[in-house]
C-alpha positions, -999 to +999 in steps of 0.1 A: +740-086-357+728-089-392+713-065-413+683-069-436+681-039-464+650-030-481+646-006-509+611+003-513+586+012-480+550+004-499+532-030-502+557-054-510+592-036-492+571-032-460+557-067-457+586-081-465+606-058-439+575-067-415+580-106-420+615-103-413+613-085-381+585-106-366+604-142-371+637-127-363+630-099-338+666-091-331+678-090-368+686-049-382+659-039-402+664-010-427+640+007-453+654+031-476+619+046-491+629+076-517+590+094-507+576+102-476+551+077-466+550+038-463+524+014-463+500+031-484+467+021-508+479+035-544+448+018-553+426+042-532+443+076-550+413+075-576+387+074-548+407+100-530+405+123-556+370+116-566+359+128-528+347+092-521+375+084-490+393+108-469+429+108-477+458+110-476+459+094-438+428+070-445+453+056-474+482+052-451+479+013-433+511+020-414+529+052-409+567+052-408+564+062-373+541+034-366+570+009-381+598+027-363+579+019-327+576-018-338+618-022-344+619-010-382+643+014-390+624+037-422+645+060-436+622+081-459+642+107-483+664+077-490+667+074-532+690+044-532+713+050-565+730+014-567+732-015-555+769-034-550+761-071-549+802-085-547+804-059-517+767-064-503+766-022-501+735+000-518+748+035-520+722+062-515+714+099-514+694+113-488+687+154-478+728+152-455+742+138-489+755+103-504+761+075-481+771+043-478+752+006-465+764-024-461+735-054-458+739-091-452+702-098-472+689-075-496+652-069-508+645-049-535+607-036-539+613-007-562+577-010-575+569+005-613+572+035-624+551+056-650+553+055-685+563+092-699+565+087-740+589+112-758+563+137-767+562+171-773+551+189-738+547+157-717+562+169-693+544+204-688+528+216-663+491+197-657+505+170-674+501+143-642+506+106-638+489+092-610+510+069-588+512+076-552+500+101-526+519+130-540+504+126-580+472+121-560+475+158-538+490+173-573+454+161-593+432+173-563+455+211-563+452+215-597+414+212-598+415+231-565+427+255-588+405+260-611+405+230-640+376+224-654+389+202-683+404+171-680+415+148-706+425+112-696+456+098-718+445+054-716+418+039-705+432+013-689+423+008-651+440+039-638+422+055-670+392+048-664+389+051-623+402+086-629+382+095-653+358+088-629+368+105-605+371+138-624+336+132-632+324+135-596+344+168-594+322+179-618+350+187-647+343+180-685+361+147-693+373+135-722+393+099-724+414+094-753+422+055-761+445+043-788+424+009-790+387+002-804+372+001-769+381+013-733+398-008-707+418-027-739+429-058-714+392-072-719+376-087-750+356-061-776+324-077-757+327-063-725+344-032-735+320-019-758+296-023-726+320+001-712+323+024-737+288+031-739+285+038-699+311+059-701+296+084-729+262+075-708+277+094-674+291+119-695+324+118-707+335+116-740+350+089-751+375+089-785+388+056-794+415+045-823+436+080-810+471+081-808+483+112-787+508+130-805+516+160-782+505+181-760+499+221-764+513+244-735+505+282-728+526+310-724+532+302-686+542+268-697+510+246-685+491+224-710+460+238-728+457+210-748+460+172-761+469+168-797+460+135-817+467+119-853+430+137-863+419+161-833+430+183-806+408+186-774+413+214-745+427+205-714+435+222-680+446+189-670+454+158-684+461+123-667+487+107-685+477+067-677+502+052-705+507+024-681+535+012-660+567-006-661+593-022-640+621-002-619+644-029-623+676-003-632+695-013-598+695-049-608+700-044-643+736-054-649+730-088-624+698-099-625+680-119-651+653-089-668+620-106-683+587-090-700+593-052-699+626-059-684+612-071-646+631-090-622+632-124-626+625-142-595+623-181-580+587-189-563+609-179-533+612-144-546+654-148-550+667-131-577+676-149-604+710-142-627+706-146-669+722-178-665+698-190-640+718-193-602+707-173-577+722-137-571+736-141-536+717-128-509+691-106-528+657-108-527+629-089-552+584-085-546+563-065-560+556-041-591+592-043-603+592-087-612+580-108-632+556-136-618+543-170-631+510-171-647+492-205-638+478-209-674+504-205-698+536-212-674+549-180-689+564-147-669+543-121-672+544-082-654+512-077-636+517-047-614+485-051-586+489-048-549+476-081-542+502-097-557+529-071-544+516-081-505+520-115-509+554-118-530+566-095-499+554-118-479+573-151-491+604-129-494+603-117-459+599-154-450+623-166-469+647-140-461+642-148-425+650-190-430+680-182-448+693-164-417+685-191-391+645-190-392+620-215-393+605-216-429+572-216-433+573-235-463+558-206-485+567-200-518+543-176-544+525-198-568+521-179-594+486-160-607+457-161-631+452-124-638+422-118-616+415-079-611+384-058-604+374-023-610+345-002-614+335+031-634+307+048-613+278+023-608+296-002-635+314-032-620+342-048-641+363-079-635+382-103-652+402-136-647+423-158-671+432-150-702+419-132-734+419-142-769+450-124-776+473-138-747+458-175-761+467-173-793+504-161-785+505-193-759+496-214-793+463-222-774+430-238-794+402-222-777+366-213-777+350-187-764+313-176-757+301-145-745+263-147-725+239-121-713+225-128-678+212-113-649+231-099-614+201-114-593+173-135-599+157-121-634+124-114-615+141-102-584+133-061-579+171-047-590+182-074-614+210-057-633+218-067-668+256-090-667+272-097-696+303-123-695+321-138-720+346-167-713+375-189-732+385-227-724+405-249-746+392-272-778+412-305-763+411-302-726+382-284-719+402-267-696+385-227-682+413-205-700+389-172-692+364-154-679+352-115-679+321-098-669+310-065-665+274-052-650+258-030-624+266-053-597+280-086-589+313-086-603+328-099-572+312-134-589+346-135-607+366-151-578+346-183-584+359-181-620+394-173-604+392-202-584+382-224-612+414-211-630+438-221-599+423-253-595+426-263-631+389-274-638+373-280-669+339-262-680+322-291-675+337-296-639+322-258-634+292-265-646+286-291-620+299-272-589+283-269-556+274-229-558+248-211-540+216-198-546+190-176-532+167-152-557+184-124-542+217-132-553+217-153-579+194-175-605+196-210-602+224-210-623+251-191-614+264-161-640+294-179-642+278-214-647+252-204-673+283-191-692+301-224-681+271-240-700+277-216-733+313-228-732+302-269-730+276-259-762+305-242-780+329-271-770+304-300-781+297-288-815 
């Protein structure tokens, strides 16, 4: 009988382990996770900690034991230490000791890990990344225990959801940010929308800081976070430097892109540096690369929607290339589209930024718009602002980003008008709906359609 290995038990290692077992029911299944739980929301930890969902269970889609009654053998405790590709064996350490696994397919959905710069007490005590269940229970003790300040290290979208969420538990938060504005993956426009929300809910918000260390007491906790001009108390600090590929079991076969992640075919095969396929081993999830629609570049972008579906086409493919009927599925690539909020402030994005289209050599215009969530005259129209990018010769929709107290959902039209290629003035014209209610005439994302057509025609 063969055997299917997976390294990994979250989004991407458990779908993938999931697809396998469903088309070929009487194929060995094996997940070596290294925690304790599978199938989890890492997105949800924030909201977790801020009180707003029960947790840990309400997290957990599928417990291990839940996969062991459907056929999957999860092996949690299972830190898998190398992978032997000529031999088809992963070696790995569990609580009994080392031991020894031979696979005929392999799938490796290692995920990312945390970014922990050299500094001076990073690693102390209250110092806390927030990546899984356990960083989430380790937030929720510590404030359990008494902290009352927290300072949040980024303000990306870990940043700023945590932030957040130590907001609702009532601590005094500062967010440090190296960048001009919060949430530095959207344009000055919307984050400066942002930034003042922020200070307007009460934290306080220090931008153009670099972190240079972190102060500890005499029993070794940190008391503070030190920058290049200030220090600010802490009892505890999130440390949201960002993320990056654990690709170390396949680094001396695989080919390693952007932030050294996987390189994958749209079949989720691992690739070697010279391009052929590295026999029998699959990769999904946090720890790849992936094809962004727009600039037909490689690109990490660690988000669980991507993660489920990669794990997905692996699974499938895994299963054809042991006798299976293939669906046909490969992963298409992306166009960056993500969504997050910061209390009663919606923010969401799609495409690409001024930044990533210059580096692509791109000639662009962009436009930024303020609109209306509703109907202007409709009782609880919001204030939206968007701002968008499409190319000089083409007219080709490159970007769009909004932020507003409501609505952002309104970005998956954008996203679709990304995917599908279409021009401004294609967008402009689309068949979208419209009811006072939800939307003037003109939907936010056409009027700012219309701003790019003006900028384009000039």
């Amino acid at each position: 009988m063969s055997r299917v290995v997976v390294v990994g038990g979250d989004a991407a290692g458990m779908t993938s382990a999931s697809a396998v077992h469903r088309l070929l029911p009487d194929v060995e299944v094996v997940v070596l996770e290294r925690g304790h739980h599978t199938s989890y929301s890492a997105c949800g930890v924030p909201y977790w900690v801020a009180g707003e969902i029960d947790g840990p269970d309400g997290l957990v889609a599928r417990s291990p034991e839940e996969h062991r009654e459907r056929g999957i053998d999860v092996r949690l405790g299972s830190e898998v230490l190398a992978v032997d590709v000529d031999a088809h064996e992963v070696r790995y350490r569990d609580l009994a000791g080392e031991h020894t696994l031979g696979y005929d397919r392999l799938v490796v959905a290692t995920g990312a890990g945390s970014i922990r710069p050299d500094l001076p007490g990073v690693h102390a005590p209250g110092v806390m990344s927030v990546k899984d269940l356990v960083d989430g229970q380790q937030v929720i003790d510590r404030i359990h225990a008494g902290a009352r300040r927290a300072v949040v290290v980024g303000s990306g979208y870990i940043g700023i959801e945590m932030a957040e969420a130590c907001l609702a538990r009532g601590l005094d938060v500062t967010v440090v940010e190296r960048e001009s504005t919060p949430l530095p993956i959207v344009e000055d426009e919307i984050g400066e929308v942002i930034a003042d929300a922020m200070r307007e809910k009460g934290a306080h918000m220090v931008t153009e800081a670099a972190v240079t260390g972190f102060d500890v007491g005499d029993d070794g906790a940190v008391t503070a976070v030190r920058t290049d001009e200030d220090t600010f108390p802490a009892d505890l600090v999130v440390a949201a430097f960002g993320v990056v590929p654990r690709s170390e079991l396949l680094a001396d076969v695989a080919d390693l892109g952007v932030k050294d992640g996987i390189v994958t075919d749209d079949q989720q095969r691992v690739l070697a540096p010279d391009g052929s396929l590295v026999a029998d081993v699959w990769s999904a999830g946090d720890c790849v690369v992936t094809h962004d629609r727009l600039t037909s570049t490689r690109i990490h972008l660690p988000l669980g929607t991507h993660a489920n579906k990669q794990g997905m086409v692996a699974g499938e493919s895994v299963a054809a290339s042991l006798g299976a009927a293939w669906s046909g599925r490969v992963f298409p690539g992306v166009v960056q589209t993500a969504i997050t909020k910061f209390c009663d402030l919606e923010i969401a994005r799609a495409g690409l930024g001024r930044a990533q289209a210059d580096d692509a050599g791109l000639d662009t215009v962009s436009a930024d718009v303020e609109t209306t969530t509703v109907a202007g005259y409709y009782p609880g129209a919001e204030p939206m602002t968007l701002w968008g990018l499409a190319e000089r010769g083409t007219r080709r929709l490159l970007g769009v980003q909004l932020v507003g107290r409501g609505g952002a959902v309104r970005i998956d039209t954008a996203a679709m008008a990304l995917w599908s290629g279409m021009t401004v003035d294609e967008l402009v014209m689309t068949d979208l709906s419209y009811a006072p209610p939800f939307s003037s005439v003109w939907s936010q994302v056409q009027v700012l359609a219309r701003a790019l057509v003006k900028q384009l025609d000039q």
